[in-house]
C-alpha positions as CSV (number, residue, x, y, z in Angstrom):
1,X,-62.1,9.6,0.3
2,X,-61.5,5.8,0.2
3,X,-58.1,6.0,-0.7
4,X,-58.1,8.2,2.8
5,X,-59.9,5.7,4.8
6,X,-57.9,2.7,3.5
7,X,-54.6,4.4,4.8
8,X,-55.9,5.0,8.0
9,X,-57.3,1.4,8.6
10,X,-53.7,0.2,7.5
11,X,-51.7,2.7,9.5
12,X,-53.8,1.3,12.6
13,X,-53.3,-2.4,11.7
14,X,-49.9,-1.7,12.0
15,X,-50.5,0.3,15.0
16,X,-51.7,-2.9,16.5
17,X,-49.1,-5.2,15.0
18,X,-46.3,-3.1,17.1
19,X,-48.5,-2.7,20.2
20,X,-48.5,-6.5,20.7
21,X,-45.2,-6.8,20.9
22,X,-44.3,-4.3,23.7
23,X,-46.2,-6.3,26.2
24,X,-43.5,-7.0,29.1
25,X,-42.5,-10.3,30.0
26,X,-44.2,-12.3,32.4
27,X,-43.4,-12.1,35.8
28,X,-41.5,-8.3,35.2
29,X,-44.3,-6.5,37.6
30,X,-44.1,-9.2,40.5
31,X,-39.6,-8.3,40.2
32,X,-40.2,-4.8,40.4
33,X,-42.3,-5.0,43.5
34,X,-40.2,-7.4,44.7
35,X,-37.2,-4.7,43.7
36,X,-39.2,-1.7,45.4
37,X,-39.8,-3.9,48.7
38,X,-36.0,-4.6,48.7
39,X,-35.1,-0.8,48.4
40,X,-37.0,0.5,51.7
41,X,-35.0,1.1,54.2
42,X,-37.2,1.7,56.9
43,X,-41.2,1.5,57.3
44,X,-43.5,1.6,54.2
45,X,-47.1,1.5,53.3
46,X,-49.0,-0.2,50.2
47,X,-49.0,3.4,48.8
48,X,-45.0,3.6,48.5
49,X,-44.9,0.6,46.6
50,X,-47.9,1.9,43.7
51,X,-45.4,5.1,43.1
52,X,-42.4,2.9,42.9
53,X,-43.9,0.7,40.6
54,X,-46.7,2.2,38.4
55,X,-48.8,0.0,36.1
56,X,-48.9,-2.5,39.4
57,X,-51.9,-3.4,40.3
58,X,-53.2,-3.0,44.0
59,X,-54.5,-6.8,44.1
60,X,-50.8,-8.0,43.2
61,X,-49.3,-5.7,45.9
62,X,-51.0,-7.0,48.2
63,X,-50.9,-10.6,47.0
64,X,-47.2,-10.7,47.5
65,X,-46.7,-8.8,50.6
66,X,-48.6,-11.5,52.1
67,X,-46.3,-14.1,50.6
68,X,-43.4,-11.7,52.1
69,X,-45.0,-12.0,55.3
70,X,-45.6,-15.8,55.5
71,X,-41.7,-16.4,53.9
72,X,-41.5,-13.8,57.4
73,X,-39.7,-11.3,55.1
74,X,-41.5,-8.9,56.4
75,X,-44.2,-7.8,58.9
76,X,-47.2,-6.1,59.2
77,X,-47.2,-3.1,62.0
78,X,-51.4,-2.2,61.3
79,X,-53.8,-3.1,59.3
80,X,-56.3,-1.7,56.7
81,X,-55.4,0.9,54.5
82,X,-52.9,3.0,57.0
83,X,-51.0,-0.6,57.5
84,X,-47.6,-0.2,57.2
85,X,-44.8,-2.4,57.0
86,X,-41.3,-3.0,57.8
87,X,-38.2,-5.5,56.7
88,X,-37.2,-7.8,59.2
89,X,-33.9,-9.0,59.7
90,X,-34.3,-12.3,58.7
């Protein structure tokens, strides 16, 4: 029964060894929303984005659609959660 249990606690040590190196480089969720904002082509909501880029979270989203907005990259056409958005030519 030890024997058992030391294998398992090993096998999960490793486990965690290769876990924590598959984290993604910093700054690879803000390219792909970046990305998914750059492949619209017409209007989109907050909602398009989260399927184009899963594992994103909603605060970050939002975070740099406002940044997109002041660079005037993009603008808003509503607000609150039906808000949806459009490229501008600039």
């Amino acid at each position: 029964m030890n024997f058992l249990l030391f294998i398992l606690t090993q096998a999960c040590q490793e486990f965690e060894q290769h876990v924590g190196h598959l984290r993604s480089p910093r700054g690879e969720k803000t390219e792909a929303v970046l990305a998914a904002v750059d492949r619209q082509i017409s209007i989109f909501r907050v909602a398009d984005l989260q399927a184009a880029c899963p594992g994103v979270g909603l605060d970050l989203i939002r975070r740099l659609l406002a940044r997109l907005q002041k660079e005037k990259k993009i603008k808003s056409l509503g607000t609150g959660r039906s808000a949806q958005w459009e490229k501008t030519l600039n």
